[in-house]
C-alpha positions as CSV (number, residue, x, y, z in Angstrom):
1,X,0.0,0.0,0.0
2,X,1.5,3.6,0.4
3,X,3.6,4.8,3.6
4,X,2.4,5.5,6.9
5,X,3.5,9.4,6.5
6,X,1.9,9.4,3.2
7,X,-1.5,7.9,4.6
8,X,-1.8,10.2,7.2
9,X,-1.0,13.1,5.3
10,X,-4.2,11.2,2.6
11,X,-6.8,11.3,6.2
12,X,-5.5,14.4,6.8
13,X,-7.2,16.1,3.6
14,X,-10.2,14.1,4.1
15,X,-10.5,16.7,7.1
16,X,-9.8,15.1,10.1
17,X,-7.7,17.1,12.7
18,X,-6.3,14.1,14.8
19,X,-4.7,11.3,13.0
20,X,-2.1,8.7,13.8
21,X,-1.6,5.3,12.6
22,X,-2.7,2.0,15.0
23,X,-1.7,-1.3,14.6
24,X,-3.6,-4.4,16.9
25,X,-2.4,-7.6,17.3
26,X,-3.9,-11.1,15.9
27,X,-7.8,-11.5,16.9
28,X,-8.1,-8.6,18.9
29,X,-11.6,-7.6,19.7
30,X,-13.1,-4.0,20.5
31,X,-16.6,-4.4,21.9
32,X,-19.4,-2.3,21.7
33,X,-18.6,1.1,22.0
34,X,-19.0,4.7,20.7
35,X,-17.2,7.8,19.5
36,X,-18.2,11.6,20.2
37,X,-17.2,12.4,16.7
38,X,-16.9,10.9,13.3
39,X,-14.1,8.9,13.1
40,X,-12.4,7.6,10.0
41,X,-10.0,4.4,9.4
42,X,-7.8,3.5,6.5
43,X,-6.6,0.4,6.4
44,X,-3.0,-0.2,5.4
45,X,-2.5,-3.8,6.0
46,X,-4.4,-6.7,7.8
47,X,-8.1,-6.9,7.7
48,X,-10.8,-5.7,9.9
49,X,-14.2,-6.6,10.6
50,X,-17.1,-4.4,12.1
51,X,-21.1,-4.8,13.0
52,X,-23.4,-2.4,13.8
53,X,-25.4,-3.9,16.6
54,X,-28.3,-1.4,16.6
55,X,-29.4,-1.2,13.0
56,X,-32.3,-3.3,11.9
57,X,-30.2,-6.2,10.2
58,X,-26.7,-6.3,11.9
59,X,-24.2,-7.8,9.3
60,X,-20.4,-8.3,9.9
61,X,-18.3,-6.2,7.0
62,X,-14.6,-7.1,6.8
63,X,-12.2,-4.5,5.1
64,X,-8.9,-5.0,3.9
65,X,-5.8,-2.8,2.7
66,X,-6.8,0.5,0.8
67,X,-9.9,0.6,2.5
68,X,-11.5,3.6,4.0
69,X,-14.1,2.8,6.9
70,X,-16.0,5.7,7.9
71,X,-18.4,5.4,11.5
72,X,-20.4,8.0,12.4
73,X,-20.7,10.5,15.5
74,X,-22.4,8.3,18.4
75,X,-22.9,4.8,16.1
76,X,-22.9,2.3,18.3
77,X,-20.1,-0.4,16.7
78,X,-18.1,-3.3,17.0
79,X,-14.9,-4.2,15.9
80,X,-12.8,-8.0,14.9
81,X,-9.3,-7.8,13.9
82,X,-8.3,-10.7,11.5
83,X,-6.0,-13.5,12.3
84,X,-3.2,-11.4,11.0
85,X,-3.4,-7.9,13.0
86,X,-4.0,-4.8,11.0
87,X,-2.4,-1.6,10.8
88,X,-4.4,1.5,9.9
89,X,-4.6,4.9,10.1
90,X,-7.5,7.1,12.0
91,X,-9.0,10.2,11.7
92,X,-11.0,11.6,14.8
């Protein structure tokens, strides 16, 4: 994919004020939680995998490298790292 310096300076002209690049480990698990703002995630290696538990239909979406995963202001989400960690940058 591109470099970490050039991804961040990428989020950074989407908008987003605060952004530095996060890597978790194999299988790691975020539970249902929220942000106060609009948070954005580009994905530079490993996969991810989120759910929405309070819409209608949950479904599990899993993204990979290049992808851009927007969650909105106060969505209540959930979050699966794949068996290889992944490394992304964030936007808040």
């Amino acid at each position: 994919m591109r470099s970490r310096k050039d991804a961040e300076s990428k989020v950074r002209s989407w908008g987003f004020n605060h952004v530095f690049t996060w890597t978790d480990g194999p299988n790691a698990h975020y539970p249902p939680h929220r942000h106060n703002s609009l948070t954005t995630h580009l994905i530079l290696n490993g996969e991810l995998t989120i759910t929405y538990p309070e819409d209608e239909e949950p479904k599990k979406e899993t993204f990979g490298p290049g992808a851009r995963l927007d969650v909105d202001a106060k969505k209540l989400h959930e979050v699966w790292i794949g068996s290889g960690g992944c490394t992304y940058v964030i936007g808040e």
